[in-house]
C-alpha positions in Angstrom: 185.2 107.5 65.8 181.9 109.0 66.0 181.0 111.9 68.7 177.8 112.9 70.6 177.7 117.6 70.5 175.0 119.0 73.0 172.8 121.5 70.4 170.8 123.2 73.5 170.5 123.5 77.1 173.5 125.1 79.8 176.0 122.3 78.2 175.6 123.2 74.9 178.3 123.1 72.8 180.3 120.2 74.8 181.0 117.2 72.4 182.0 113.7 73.5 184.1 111.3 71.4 182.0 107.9 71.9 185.1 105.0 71.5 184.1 101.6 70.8 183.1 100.7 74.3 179.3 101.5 75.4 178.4 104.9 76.8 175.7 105.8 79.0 174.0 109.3 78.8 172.7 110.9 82.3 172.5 113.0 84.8 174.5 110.9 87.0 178.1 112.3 87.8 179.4 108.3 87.5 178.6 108.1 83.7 180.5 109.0 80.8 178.3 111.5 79.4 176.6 113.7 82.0 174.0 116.0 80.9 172.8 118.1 83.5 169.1 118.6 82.8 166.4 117.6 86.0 164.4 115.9 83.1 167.0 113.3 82.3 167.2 110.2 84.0 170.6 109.1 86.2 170.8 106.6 83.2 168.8 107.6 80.7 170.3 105.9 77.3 173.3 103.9 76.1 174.8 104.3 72.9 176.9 101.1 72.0 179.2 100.4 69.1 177.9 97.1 67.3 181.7 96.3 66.1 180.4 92.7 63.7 177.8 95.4 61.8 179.9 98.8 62.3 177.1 100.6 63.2 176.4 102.5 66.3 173.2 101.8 68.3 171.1 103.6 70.8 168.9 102.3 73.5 166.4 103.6 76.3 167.5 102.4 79.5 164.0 102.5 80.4 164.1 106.0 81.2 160.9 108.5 82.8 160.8 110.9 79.5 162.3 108.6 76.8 164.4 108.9 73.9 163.5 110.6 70.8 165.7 110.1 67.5 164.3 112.5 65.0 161.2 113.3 66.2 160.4 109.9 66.9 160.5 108.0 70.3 162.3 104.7 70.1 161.4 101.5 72.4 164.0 98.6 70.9 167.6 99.3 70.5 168.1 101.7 67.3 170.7 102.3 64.3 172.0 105.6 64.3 172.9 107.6 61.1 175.2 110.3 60.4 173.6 113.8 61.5 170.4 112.2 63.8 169.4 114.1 66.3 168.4 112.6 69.9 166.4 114.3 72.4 165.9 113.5 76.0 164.9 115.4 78.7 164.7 118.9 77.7 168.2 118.7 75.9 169.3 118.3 72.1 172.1 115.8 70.7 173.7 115.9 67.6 174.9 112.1 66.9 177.7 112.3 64.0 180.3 110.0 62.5 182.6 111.9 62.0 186.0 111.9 64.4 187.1 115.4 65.9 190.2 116.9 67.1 189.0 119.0 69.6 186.3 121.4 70.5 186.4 123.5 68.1 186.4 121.5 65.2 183.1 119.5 66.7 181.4 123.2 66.4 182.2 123.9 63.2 180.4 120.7 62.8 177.9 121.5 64.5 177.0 125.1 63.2 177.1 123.4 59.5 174.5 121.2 60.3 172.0 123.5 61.9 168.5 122.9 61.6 169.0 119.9 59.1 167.8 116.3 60.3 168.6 113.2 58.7 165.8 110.9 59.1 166.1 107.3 60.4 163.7 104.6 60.1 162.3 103.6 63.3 159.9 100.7 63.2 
């Protein structure tokens, strides 16, 4: 089961195991991930698993600020790798495949990874 970890901003640090069923990043209190940042839209983003493919998938839910995977903003719904790194707002998300027992073990994670970005293609 793949997880979202918060790299920067008041929250960072948190991690959220992402299921199978889609999750919408916000600001709202209602959604599954809420990311408490005034440049973040209520619903900002989804992040879906595509169970036929077995890949998960990112998309803008036509958000103010936008969604940026690596550097790169992304307008059509987008594949994401082990290790990408998703801004929006003014906050910093580590997406990773990997399945965590708790806290603790999604920081180590996270503190191995660092500064490294795996690149996805974005058309």
């Amino acid at each position: 089961m793949a997880s979202i970890i918060v790299m920067s901003g008041t929250q960072k640090g948190d991690y959220y195991p992402l299921g199978q069923r889609p999750n919408v990043v916000g600001r709202d209190e209602a959604v599954p991930i809420q990311i408490l940042d005034e440049h973040i839209s209520r619903k900002h983003m989804q992040i879906r698993f595509d169970k036929d493919k077995g890949q998960y998938r990112a998309l803008d839910m036509k958000s103010k600020h936008g969604v940026f995977i690596n550097g790169g903003r992304i307008h059509d719904e987008t594949v994401l790798v082990d290790d990408d790194q998703i801004h929006i707002g003014r906050t910093d998300l580590l997406f990773t495949e990997k399945d965590f027992t708790d806290r603790d073990s999604a920081l180590s994670h996270f503190k191995k990874v660092g500064e490294r970005m795996r690149a996805t293609i974005i058309d």
